[in-house]
N, C-alpha and C positions, 0 to 999 in steps of 0.2 A: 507506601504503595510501591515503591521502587523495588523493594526486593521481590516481591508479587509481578512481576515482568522478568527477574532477573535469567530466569529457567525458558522461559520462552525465547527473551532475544538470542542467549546464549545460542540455543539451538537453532535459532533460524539465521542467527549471523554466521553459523559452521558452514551452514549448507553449499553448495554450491553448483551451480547449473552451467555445460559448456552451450554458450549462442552467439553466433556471429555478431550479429548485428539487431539484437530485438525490438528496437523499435519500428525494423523496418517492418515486422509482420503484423498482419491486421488487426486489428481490435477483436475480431471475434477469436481471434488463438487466444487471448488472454486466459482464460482459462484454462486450456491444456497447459499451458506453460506455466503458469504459477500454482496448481495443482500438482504438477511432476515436483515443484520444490517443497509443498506442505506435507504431502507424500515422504522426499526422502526428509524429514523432521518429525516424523513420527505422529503426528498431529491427525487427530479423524476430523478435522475442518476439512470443507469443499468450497471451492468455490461453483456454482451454476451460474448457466448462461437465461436471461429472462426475455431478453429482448434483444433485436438487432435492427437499425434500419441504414440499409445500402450498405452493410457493412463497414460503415465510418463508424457508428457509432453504438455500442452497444452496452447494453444493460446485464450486472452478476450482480448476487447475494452469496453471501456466506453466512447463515444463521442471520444474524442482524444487520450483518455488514452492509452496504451499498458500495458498489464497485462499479464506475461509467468510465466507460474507457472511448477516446476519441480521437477519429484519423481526419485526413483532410479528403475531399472527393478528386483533387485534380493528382495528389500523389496517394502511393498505396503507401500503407503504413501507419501506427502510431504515433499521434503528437504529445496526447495527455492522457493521463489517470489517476482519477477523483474517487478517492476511500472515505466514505461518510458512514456516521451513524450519529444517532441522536439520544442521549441521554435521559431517563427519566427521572424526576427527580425525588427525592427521600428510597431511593434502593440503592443504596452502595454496596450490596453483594452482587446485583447485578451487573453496575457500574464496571465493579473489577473483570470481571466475564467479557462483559463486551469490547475494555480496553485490552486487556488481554487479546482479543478475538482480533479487533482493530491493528494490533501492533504486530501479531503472529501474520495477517493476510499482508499489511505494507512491508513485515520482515522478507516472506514470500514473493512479492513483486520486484523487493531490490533483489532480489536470488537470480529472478527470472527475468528482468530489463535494465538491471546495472550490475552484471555481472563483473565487471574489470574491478568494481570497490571489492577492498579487504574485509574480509573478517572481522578484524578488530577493527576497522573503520565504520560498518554498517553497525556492527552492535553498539558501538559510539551513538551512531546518529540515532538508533532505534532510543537509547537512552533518553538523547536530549530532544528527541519530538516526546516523547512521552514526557519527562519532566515541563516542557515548554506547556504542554498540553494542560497539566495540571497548575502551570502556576500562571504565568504572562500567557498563554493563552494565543500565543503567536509564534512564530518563526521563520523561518527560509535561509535551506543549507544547500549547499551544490557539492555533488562528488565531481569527480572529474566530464559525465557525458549526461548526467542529471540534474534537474532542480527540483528539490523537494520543497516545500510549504503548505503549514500548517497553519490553523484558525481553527480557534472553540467561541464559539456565542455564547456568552455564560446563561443570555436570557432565553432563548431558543434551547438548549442545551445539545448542540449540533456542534461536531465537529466534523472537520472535513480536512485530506492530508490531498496537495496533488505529488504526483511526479509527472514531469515533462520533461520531453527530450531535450539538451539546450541548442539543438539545429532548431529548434520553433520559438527559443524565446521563453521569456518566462510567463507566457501568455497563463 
């Protein structure tokens, strides 16, 4: 199943987006800004916005995706983003799709909120969350202004990837 990602990290670990500082913008830009990086990867994935409340915290889909993205009320700006889907089980054609879809929108989100990671550093990580995903089932990596972490329920068949800023901690 690794070579089946290999065409997608590749391209979304090329990408690259200039942002100052992205986590300082709100939750609800989440979308415009990691759509402008699915966009230049070639990709007819979208992400939409479903929901917002106070603008801390707001709800995207992308086909299957689940995408909650979350600020604090007393500072403006992004602290966390939670990429979930749920697997159903005996379809592993679909399977492939969805982690595919999964890995293409979190490849996306490093493009768009940890812009300073390399290339060849993001397609690394996109790597081993996908490998972790499929074997242990766990992990937690930090780039330099990031913490990523990963969890799949094998019995739920949910997985869920966050990024948070590490000014918040790895709440």
């Amino acid at each position: 199943m690794r070579s089946a990602f290999a065409f997608f990290i590749s391209t979304v670990a090329l990408a690259s987006q200039a942002t100052a500082e992205p986590f300082d913008t709100l939750p609800l830009k989440y979308a415009e800004s990691v759509n402008a990086a699915l966009q230049q990867v070639g990709t007819d994935l979208r992400i939409r916005q479903i929901s917002c409340v106070a603008s801390t915290r707001c709800r995207f889909a992308a086909r299957r995706v689940e995408v909650e993205v979350k600020g604090q009320a007393d500072r403006p700006g992004t602290e966390r983003i939670l990429i979930a889907v749920t697997f159903r089980q005996s379809d592993d054609a679909a399977a492939v799709e969805l982690m595919e879809d999964t890995l293409t929108v979190l490849g996306a989100t490093m493009v768009a909120y940890d812009p300073k990671m390399a290339a060849d550093s993001r397609s690394n990580l996109l790597l081993e969350l996908g490998d972790a995903a499929l074997t242990i089932g766990e992990a937690h990596r930090d780039s330099a202004e990031v913490h990523y972490a990963l969890s799949f329920d094998d019995v739920s068949g949910r997985l869920e990837i966050i990024a948070a800023t590490l000014r918040a901690g790895h709440g």
